[in-house]
LUMKE-876796 format. One record per residue (C-alpha): residue number from 1; y, z, x. Coordinates in nm, 3 decimals. Each point is the difference from the previous one (the first is absolute). Example, Ala and Ser with C-alpha at 12.3 -4.5 7.8 and 13.67 -1.06 7.14 Angstrom:
// LUMKE-876796
+-----+---------+---------+---------+
: seq :      c2 :      c3 :      c1 :
+-----+---------+---------+---------+
:   1 :  -0.450 :   0.780 :   1.230 :
:   2 :   0.344 :  -0.066 :   0.137 :
+-----+---------+---------+---------+
//
This chain:
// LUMKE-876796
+-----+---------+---------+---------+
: seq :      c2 :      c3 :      c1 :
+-----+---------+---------+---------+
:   1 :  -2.801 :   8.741 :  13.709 :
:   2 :  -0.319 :   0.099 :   0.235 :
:   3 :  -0.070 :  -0.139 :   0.349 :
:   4 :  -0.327 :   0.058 :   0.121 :
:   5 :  -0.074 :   0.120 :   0.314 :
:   6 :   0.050 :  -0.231 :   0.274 :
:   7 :  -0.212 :  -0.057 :   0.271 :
:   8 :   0.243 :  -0.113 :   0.266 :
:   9 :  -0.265 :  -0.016 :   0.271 :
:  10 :  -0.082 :  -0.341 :  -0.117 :
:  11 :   0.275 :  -0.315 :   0.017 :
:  12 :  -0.115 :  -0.197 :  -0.284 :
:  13 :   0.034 :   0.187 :  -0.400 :
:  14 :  -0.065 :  -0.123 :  -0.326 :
:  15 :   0.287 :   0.066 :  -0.239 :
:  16 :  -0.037 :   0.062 :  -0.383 :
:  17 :   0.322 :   0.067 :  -0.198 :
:  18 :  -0.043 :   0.023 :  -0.386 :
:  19 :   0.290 :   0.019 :  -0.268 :
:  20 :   0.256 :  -0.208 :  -0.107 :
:  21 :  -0.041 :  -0.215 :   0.301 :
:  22 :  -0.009 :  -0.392 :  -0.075 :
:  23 :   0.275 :  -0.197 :  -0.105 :
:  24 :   0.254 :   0.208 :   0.251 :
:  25 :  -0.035 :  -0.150 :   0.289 :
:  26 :  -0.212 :   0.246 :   0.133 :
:  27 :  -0.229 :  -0.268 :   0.207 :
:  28 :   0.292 :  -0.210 :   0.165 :
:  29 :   0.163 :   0.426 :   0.084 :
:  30 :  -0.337 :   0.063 :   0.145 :
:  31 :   0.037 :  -0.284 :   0.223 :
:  32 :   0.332 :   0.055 :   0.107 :
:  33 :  -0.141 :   0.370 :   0.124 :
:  34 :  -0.258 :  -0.150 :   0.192 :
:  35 :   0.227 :  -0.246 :   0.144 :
:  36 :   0.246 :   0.268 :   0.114 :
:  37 :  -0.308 :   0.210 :   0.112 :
:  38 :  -0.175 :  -0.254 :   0.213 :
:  39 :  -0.321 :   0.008 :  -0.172 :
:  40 :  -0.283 :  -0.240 :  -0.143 :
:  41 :  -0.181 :  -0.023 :  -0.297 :
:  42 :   0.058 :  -0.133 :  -0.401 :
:  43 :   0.094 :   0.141 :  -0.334 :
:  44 :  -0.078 :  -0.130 :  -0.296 :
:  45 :   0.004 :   0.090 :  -0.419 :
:  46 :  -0.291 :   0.109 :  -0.185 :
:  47 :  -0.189 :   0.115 :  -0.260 :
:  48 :   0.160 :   0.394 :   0.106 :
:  49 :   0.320 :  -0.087 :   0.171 :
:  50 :   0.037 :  -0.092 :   0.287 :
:  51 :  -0.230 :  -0.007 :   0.305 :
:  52 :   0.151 :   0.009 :   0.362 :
:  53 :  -0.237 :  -0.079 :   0.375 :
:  54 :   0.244 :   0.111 :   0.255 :
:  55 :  -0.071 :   0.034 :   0.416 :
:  56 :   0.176 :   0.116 :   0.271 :
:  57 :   0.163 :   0.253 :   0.180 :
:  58 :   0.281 :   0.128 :  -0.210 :
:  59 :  -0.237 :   0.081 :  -0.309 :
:  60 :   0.241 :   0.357 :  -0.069 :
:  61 :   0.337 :  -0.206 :  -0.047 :
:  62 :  -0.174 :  -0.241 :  -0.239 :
:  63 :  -0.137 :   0.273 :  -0.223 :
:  64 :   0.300 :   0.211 :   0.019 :
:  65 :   0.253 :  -0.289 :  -0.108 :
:  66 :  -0.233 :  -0.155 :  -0.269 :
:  67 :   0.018 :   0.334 :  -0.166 :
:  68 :   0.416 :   0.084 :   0.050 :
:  69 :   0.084 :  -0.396 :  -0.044 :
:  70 :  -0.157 :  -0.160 :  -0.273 :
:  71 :   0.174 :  -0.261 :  -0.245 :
:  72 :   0.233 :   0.100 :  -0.251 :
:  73 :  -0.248 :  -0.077 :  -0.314 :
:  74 :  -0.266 :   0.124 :   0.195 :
:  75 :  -0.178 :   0.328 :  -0.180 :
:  76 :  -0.297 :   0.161 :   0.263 :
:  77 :  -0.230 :   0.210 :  -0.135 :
:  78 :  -0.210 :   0.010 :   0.302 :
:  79 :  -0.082 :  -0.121 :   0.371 :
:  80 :  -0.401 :  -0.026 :   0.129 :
:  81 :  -0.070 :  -0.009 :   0.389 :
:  82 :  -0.326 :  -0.093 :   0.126 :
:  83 :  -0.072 :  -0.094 :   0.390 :
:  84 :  -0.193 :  -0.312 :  -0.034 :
:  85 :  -0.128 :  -0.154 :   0.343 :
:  86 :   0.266 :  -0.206 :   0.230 :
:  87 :  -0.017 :  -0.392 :   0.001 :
:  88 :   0.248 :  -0.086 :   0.280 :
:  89 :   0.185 :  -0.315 :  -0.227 :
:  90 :   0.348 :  -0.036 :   0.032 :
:  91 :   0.261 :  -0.076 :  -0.247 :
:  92 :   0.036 :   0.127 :  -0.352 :
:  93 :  -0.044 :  -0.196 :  -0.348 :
:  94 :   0.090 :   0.049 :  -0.367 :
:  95 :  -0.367 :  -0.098 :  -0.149 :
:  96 :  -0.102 :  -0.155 :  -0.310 :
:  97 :  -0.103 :   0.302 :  -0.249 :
:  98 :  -0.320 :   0.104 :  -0.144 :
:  99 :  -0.024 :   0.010 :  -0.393 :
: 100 :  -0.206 :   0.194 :  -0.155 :
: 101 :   0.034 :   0.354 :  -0.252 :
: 102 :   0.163 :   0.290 :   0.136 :
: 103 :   0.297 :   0.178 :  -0.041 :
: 104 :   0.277 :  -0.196 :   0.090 :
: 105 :   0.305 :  -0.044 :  -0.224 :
: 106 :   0.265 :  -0.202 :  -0.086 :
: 107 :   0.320 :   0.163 :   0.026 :
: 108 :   0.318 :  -0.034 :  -0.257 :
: 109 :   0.276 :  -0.298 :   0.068 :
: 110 :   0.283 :   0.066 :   0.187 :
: 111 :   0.339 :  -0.049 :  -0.074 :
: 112 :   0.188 :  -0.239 :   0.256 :
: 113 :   0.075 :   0.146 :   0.377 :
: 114 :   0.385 :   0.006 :   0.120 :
: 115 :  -0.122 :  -0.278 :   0.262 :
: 116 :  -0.118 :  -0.227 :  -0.282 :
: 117 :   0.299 :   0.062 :  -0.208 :
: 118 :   0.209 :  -0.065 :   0.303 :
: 119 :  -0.170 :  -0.348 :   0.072 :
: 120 :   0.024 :  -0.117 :  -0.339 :
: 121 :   0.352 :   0.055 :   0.006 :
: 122 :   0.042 :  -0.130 :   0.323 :
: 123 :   0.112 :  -0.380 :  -0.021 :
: 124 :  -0.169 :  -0.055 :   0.370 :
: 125 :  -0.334 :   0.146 :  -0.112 :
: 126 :  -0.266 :  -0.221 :  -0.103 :
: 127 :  -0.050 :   0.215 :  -0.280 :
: 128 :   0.366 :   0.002 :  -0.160 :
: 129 :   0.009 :   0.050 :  -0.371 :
: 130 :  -0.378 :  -0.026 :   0.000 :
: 131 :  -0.118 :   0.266 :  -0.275 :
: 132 :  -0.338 :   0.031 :   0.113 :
: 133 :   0.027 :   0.130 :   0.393 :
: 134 :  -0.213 :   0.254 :   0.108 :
: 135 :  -0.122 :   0.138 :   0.317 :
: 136 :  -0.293 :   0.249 :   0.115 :
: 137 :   0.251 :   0.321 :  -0.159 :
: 138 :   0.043 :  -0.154 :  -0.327 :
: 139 :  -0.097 :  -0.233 :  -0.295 :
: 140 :  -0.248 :  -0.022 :  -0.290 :
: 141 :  -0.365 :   0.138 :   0.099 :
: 142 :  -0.167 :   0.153 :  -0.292 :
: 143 :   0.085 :  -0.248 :  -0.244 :
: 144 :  -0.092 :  -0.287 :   0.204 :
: 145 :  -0.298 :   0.107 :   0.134 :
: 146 :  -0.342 :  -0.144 :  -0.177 :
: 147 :  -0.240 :   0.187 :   0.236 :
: 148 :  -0.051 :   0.200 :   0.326 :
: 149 :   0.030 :  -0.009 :   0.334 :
: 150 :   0.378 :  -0.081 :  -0.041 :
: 151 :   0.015 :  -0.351 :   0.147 :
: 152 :   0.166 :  -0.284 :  -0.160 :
: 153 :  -0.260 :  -0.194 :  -0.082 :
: 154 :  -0.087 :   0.289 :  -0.285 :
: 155 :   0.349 :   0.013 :  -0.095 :
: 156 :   0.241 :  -0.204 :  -0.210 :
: 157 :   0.144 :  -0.160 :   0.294 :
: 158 :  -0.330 :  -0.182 :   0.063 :
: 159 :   0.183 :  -0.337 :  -0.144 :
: 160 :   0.240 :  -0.043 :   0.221 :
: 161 :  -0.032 :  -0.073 :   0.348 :
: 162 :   0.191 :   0.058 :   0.288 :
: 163 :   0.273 :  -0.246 :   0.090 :
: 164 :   0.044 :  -0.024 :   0.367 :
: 165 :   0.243 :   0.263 :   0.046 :
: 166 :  -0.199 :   0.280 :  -0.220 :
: 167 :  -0.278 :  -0.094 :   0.210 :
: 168 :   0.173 :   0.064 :   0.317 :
: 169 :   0.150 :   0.337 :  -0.138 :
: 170 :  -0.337 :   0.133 :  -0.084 :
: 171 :  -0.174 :  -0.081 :   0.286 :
: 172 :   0.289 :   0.139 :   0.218 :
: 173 :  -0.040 :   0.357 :   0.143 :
: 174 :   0.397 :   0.093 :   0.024 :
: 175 :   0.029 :  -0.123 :  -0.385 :
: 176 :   0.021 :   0.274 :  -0.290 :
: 177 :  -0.210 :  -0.294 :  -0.166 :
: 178 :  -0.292 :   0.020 :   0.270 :
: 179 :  -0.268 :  -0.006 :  -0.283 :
: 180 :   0.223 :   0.052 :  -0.244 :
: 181 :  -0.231 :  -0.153 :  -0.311 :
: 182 :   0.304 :  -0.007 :  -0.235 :
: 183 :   0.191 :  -0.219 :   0.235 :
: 184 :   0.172 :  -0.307 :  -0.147 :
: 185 :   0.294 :  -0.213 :  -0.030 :
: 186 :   0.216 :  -0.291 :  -0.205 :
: 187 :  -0.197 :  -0.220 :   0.156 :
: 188 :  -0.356 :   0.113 :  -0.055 :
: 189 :   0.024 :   0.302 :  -0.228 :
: 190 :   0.024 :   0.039 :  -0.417 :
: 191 :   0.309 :  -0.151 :  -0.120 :
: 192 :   0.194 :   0.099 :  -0.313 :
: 193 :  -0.065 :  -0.257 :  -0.278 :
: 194 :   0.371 :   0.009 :  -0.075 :
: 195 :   0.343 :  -0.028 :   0.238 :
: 196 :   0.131 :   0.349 :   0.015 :
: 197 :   0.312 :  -0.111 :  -0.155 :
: 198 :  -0.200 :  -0.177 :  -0.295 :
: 199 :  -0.112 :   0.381 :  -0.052 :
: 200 :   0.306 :   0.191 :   0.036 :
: 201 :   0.187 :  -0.267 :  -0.248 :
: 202 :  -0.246 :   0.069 :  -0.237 :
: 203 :   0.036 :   0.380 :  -0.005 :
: 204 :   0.388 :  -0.068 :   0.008 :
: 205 :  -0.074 :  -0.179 :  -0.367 :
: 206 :  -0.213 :   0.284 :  -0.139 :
: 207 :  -0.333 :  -0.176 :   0.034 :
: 208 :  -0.285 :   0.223 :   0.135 :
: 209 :  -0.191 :  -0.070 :   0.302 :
: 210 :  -0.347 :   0.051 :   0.095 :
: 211 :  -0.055 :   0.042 :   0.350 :
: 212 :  -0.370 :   0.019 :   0.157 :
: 213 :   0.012 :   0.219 :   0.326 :
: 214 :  -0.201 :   0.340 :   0.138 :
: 215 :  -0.162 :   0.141 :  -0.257 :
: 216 :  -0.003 :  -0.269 :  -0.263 :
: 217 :   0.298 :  -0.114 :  -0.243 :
: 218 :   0.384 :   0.095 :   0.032 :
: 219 :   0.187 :  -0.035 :  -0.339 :
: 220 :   0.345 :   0.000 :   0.123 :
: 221 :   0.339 :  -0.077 :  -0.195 :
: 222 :   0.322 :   0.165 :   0.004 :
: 223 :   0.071 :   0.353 :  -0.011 :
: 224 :   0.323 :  -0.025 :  -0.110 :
: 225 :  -0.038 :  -0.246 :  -0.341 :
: 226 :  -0.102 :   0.258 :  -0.222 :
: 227 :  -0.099 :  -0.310 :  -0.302 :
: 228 :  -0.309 :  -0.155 :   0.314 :
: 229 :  -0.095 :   0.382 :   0.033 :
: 230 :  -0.058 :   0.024 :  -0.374 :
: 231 :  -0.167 :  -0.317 :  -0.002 :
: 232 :  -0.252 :   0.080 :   0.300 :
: 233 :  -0.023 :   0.349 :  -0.167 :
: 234 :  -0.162 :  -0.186 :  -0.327 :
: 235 :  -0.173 :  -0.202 :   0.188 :
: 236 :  -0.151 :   0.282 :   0.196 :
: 237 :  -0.082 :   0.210 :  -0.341 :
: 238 :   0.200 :   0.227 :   0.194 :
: 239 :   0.297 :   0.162 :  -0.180 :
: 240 :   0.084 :   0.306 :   0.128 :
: 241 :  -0.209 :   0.067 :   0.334 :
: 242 :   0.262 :  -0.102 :   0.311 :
: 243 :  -0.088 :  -0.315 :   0.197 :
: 244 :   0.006 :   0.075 :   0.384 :
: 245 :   0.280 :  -0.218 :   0.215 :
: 246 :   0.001 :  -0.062 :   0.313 :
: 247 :   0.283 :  -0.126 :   0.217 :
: 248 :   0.235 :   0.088 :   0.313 :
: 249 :   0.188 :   0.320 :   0.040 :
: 250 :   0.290 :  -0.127 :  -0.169 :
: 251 :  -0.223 :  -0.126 :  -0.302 :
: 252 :  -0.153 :   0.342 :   0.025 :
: 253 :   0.313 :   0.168 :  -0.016 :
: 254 :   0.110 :  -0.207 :  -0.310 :
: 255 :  -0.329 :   0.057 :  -0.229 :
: 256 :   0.045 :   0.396 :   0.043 :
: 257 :   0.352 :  -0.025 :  -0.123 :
: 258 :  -0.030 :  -0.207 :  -0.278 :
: 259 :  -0.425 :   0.159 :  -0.083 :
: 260 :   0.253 :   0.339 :   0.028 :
: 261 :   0.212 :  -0.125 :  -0.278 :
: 262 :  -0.257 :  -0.109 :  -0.198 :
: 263 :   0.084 :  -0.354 :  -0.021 :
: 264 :  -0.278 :  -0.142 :   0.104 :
: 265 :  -0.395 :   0.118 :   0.027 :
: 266 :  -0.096 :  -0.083 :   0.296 :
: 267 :  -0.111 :   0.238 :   0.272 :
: 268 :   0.123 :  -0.024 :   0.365 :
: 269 :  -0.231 :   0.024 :   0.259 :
: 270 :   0.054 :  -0.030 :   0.380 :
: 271 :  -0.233 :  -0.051 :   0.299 :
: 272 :   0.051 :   0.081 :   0.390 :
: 273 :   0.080 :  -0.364 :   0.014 :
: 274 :   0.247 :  -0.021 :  -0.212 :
: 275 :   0.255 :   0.286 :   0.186 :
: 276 :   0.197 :  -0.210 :   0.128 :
: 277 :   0.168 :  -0.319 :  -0.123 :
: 278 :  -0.122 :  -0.357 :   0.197 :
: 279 :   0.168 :  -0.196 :   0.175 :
: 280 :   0.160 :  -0.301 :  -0.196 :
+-----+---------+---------+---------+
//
């Protein structure tokens, strides 16, 4: 990452990061800095990144912490200062973003956060046993995204509105959903088309399901009937290659003993989500 030289003399700068920048909260963590710095100004996305105004006095701090602090997902590749001339407002505002070509990109989805995994096992949470909760550190982005700047209205998501208490997340600063564009619930958010018990009854009988998520389709069935492997293995054209599974740590634990003994072919593989068991 470069930083350009920066004129401190002055008390308002124009901010230019580029890299893996939208979709990771980077404009709500910007605001948060300026909050915490006293300063004025806007960010917003576009066609390159994203593209900061801030003024005031404590310029250094602001500069210094975007670089040491930024959001997990976030990837920098570099920072831009220009002085541009002082305007005096006060306040600072997430704007709408510019569209246009550049060189902005869409990063890769993002397996759950602990704090989303912890609400939707939480009983009080709004979000309990709701498969789809995401916040600004996690959640589909690539594969939902139909076009840049990353906003929802070029995304997926663009279908379903806020309910009232989305709304209120997203346009709260002290919310990890402060313009979170993934943000969505039971109430306003994609459903399944099936009961979650509907599903796991049929893969108790051997049936296979197809399951539409991040990245397209999900064939899932289980594991452990070796005569529904064989059958999704012809179906597949697929007799010999191993099928990837995916499960908890004690599902992971149980394909590598029984792909170790040969039993079955189907290849474990685990994700940093997935290192611990949830809650249940």
């Amino acid at each position: 990452m470069s930083l350009a030289a920066t004129p401190l003399e002055h008390d308002r700068l124009r901010v230019r990061v580029r890299g893996a920048v939208q979709g990771v909260g980077f404009r709500p963590f910007v605001y948060g800095l300026a909050l915490r710095y006293g300063l004025s100004g806007f960010v917003l996305n576009d066609q390159d990144g994203v593209l900061a105004e801030i003024e005031g006095s404590a310029l250094n701090g602001f500069l210094t912490a975007l670089q040491r602090e930024p959001p997990p997902l976030a990837r920098i590749d570099g920072v831009e200062v220009t002085a541009v001339p002082r305007q005096g407002r006060q306040g600072f505002a997430i704007r709408h973003s510019l569209a246009g070509a550049g060189q902005a990109r869409a990063i890769p989805d993002a397996a759950p956060c602990r704090a989303c995994l912890d609400e939707m096992f939480d009983p009080s949470s709004r979000f309990h046993r709701y498969p789809f909760v995401t916040c600004t550190h996690c959640g589909p982005r690539f594969t939902i995204t139909v076009r840049l700047p990353y906003d929802r209205p070029n995304t997926s998501m663009a279908a379903f509105g806020l309910c009232s208490a989305c709304a209120a997340d997203y346009a709260d600063p002290t919310s990890r959903r402060f313009h979170a564009e993934t943000i969505a619930c039971a109430v306003c958010g994609p459903r399944l088309s099936h009961p979650l018990t509907e599903i796991a009854a049929a893969l108790r009988l051997g049936q296979i399901v197809a399951l539409k998520g991040i990245g397209g389709f999900h064939l899932l069935c289980d594991a452990s009937n070796e005569s529904v492997v064989e059958t999704l293995r012809r179906r597949k054209l697929r007799p010999a290659k191993p099928f990837c599974g995916h499960g908890c740590e004690r599902g992971f634990r149980h394909a590598v003993r029984r792909a170790e003994s040969g039993r079955t072919g189907v290849a474990a593989q685990r994700s940093a989500s997935d290192r611990a068991d949830p809650p249940g």
